[in-house]
C-alpha positions in Angstrom: 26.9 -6.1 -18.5 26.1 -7.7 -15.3 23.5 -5.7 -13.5 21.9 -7.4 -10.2 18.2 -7.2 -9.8 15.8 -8.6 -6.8 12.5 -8.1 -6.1 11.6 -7.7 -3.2 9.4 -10.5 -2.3 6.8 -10.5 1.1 8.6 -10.4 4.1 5.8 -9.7 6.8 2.5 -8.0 6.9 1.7 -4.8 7.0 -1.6 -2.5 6.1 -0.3 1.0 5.4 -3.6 2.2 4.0 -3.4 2.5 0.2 -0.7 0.2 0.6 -0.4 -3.5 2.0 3.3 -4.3 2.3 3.2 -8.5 2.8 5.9 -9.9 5.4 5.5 -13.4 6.5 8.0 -14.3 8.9 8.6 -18.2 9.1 9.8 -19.0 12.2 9.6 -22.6 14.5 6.3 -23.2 16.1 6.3 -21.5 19.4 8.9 -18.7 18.7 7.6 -15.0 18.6 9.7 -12.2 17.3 9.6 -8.1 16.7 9.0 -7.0 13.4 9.9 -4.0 13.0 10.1 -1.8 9.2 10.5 2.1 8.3 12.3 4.3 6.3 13.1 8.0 6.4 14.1 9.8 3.0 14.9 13.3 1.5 10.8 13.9 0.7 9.2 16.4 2.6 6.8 13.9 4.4 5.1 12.2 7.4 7.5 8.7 7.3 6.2 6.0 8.9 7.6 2.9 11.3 5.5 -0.3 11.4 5.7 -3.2 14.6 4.3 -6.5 15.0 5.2 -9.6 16.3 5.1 -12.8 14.3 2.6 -15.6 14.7 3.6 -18.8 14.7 4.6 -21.0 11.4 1.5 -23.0 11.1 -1.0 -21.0 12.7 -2.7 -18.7 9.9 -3.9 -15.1 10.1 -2.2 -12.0 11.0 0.3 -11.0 12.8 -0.6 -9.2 16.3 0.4 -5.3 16.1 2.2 -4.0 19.0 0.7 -1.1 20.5 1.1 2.1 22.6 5.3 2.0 22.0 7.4 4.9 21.9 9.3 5.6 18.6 11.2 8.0 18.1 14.4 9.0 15.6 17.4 11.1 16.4 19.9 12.4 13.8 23.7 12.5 14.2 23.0 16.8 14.5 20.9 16.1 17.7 17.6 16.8 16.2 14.9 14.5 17.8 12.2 13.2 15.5 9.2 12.3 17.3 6.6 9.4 16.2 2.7 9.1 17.1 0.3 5.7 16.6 -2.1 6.5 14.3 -3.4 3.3 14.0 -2.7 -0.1 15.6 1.2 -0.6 14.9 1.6 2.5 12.7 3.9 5.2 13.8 3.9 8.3 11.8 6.0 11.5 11.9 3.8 14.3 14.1 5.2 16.6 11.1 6.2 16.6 7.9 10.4 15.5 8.1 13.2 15.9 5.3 15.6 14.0 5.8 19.2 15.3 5.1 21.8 13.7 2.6 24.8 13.0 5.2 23.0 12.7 8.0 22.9 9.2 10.4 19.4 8.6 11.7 18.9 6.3 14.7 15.4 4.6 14.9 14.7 4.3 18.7 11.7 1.7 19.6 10.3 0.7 23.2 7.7 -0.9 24.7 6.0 -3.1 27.4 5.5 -6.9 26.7 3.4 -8.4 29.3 5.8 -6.7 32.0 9.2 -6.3 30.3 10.5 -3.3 28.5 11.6 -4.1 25.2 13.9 -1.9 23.5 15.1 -2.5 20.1 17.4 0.3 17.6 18.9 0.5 13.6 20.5 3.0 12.4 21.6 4.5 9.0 23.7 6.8 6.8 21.4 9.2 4.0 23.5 8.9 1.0 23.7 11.1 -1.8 21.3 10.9 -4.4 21.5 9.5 -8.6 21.7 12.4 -10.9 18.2 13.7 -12.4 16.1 11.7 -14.8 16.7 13.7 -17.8 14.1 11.4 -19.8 12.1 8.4 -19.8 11.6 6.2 -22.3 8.7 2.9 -22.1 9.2 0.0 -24.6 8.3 -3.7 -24.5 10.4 -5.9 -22.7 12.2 -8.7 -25.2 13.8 -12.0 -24.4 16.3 -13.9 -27.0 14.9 -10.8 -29.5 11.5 -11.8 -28.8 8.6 -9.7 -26.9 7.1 -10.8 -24.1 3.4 -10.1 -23.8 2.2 -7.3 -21.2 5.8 -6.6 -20.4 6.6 -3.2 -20.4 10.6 -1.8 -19.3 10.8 1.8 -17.8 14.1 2.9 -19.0 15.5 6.1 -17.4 18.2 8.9 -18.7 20.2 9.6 -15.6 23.9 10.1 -14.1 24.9 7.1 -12.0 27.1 7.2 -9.2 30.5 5.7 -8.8 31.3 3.0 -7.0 29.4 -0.2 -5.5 26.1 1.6 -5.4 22.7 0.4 -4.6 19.3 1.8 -6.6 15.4 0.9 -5.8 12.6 2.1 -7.5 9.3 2.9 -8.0 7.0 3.7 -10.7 3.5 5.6 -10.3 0.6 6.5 -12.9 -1.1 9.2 -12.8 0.4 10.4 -9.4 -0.6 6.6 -8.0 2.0 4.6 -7.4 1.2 1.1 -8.8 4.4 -0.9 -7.8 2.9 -0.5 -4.5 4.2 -3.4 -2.4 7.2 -4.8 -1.4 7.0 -7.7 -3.7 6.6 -5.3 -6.6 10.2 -3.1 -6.1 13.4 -3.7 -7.7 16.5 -3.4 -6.7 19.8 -3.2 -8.3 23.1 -2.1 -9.6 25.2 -1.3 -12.4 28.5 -2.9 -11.9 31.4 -2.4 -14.1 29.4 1.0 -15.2 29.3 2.7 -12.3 29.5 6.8 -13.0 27.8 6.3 -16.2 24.8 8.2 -17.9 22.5 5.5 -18.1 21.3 5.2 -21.8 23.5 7.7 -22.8 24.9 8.2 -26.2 28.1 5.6 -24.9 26.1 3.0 -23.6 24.2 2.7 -26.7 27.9 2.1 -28.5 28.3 -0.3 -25.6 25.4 -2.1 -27.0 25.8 -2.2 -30.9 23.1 -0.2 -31.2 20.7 -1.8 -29.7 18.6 1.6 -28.0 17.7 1.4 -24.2 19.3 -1.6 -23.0 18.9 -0.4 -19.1 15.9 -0.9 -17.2 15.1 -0.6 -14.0 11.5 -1.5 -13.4 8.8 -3.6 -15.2 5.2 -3.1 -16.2 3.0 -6.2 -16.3 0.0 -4.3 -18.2 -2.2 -7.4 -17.7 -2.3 -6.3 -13.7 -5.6 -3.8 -13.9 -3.6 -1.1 -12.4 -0.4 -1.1 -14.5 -2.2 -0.9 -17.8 -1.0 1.6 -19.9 -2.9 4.1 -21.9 -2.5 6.9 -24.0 -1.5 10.5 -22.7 -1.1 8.8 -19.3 1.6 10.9 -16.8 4.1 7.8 -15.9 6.3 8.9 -12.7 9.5 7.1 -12.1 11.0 7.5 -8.6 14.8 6.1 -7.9 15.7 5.8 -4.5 19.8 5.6 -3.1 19.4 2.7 -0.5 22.3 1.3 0.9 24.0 -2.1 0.5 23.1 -3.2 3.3 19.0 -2.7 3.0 20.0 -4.0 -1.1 21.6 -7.4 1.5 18.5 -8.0 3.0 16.4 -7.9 -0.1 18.3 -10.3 -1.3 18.2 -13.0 1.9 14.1 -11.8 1.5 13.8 -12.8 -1.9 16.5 -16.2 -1.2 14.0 -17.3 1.7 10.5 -16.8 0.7 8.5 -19.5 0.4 11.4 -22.0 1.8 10.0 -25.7 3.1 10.2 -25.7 7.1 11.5 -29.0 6.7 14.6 -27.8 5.3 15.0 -24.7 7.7 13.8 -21.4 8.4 14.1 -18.2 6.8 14.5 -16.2 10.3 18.1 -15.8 9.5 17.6 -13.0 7.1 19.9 -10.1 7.6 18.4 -7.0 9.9 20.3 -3.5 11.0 17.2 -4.2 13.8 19.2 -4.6 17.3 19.6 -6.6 19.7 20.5 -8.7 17.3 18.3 -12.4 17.1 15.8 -10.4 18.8 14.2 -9.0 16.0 13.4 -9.3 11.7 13.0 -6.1 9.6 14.8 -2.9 8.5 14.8 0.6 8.9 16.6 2.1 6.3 17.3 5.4 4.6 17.2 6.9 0.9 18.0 9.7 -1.4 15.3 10.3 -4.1 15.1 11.8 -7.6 12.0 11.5 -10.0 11.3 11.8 -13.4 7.9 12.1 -15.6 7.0 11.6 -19.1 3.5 11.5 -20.8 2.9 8.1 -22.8 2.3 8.6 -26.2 
């Protein structure tokens, strides 16, 4: 089986409170651009949009946050979702919002740059979600039939989707979600078993045997908040994203950490418009979760 698998490395920065999400945008001395990331899913939440613009290559520190902008999301069934700062940079959902499997949202941004309105838009499709997680199951991760220390695979029992489809996920332990930054999420697929039930009694057959052979996130228990310990809840999340977002992962995790002498990584892929004018992603996602308590 070929299944593809990115992590999603740091792309720009962002403080989102319990969570710092790292985005460094490497751009030619001199050039400033919009940064602009958010997502709306199926969870019953406040979602939240973050803008910045990006300091120059070789000047350290962070990135300025763009203030006092209007943000705001409309669906393709007219509903208008509105967005308030509630901190420098951070928009938020004024209520809670569940987004709809189906639905196309359109993430409207605008604000004044020394003058100028700037007006930037992305949009994207909701898509239907994975089946449930039936089950969970956490073993050591092994390489040529040998374990790797501190590396821990969270396999799931679920119903896959048919077709090209697109999975992230997340993993939380006791209700805190410990893959907590954008270098820490996986992406992937399962091609040529699309419409499977993942670790189900046939792809067990598929693999001689050989119990679990799908993953689709890893522990490193020598990180102090990934340890694992006995009776501990373990929550698995697995997000639908779109090829697309699953794209730009991929051109994330191809450009980080590039030498500026042999180009820039500014030409990652966005859904952000105009295009050229701005880096990032908004993007939507289905979600189902599972738990299990570690023995």
């Amino acid at each position: 089986m070929n299944i593809k698998r990115n992590s999603i490395l740091l792309l720009t920065l962002f403080s989102l409170f319990s969570c710092k999400e790292e985005m460094e945008i490497d751009i030619e001395e001199g050039d400033r651009m919009i940064g602009i990331y958010g997502s709306i899913t199926d969870e019953e939440i406040k979602h939240q949009v973050i803008i910045s613009k990006s300091a120059d290559f070789y000047k350290p520190g962070n990135p300025e946050m763009v203030q006092n902008a209007e943000v705001f999301v409309l669906d393709n069934w007219s509903d208008t979702i509105e967005y308030q700062e509630i901190a420098p940079g951070v928009y938020e959902t004024i209520d809670t919002v569940k987004g709809e499997v189906g639905h196309t949202y359109t993430l409207s941004v605008k604000f004044n740059d020394n003058g100028e309105t700037k007006e930037y838009y992305a949009q994207e499709t909701l898509l239907q979600p994975p089946g449930n997680i039936d089950n969970i199951v956490v073993c050591p991760f092994s390489f040529n039939g040998q374990e790797i220390d501190n590396i821990y695979k969270v396999c799931p029992y679920f119903q896959s989707l048919k077709g090209d489809v697109y999975y992230l996920s997340k993993v939380a332990l006791d209700g805190r979600i410990v893959t907590d930054s954008l270098s820490e999420y996986s992406v992937y697929n399962f091609e040529g078993l699309s419409g499977m039930y993942i670790n189900g009694k046939e792809m067990e057959e598929l693999y001689d045997g050989n119990v679990f052979p799908e993953w689709v996130c890893i522990l490193d228990t020598s990180k102090s908040d990934e340890k694992l310990f006995h009776d501990q809840l373990l929550t698995l999340y697995i997000y639908r994203i779109s090829e697309e977002y699953a794209n730009f992962v991929q051109d994330v995790q191809n450009s980080s950490g590039n030498d500026p002498m042999f180009g820039s990584p500014a030409n990652v892929r966005s859904n952000i418009k105009p295009q050229g004018k701005a880096l990032g992603y908004f993007y939507a996602a289905s979600i189902v979760k599972g738990d299990v308590r570690l023995k």
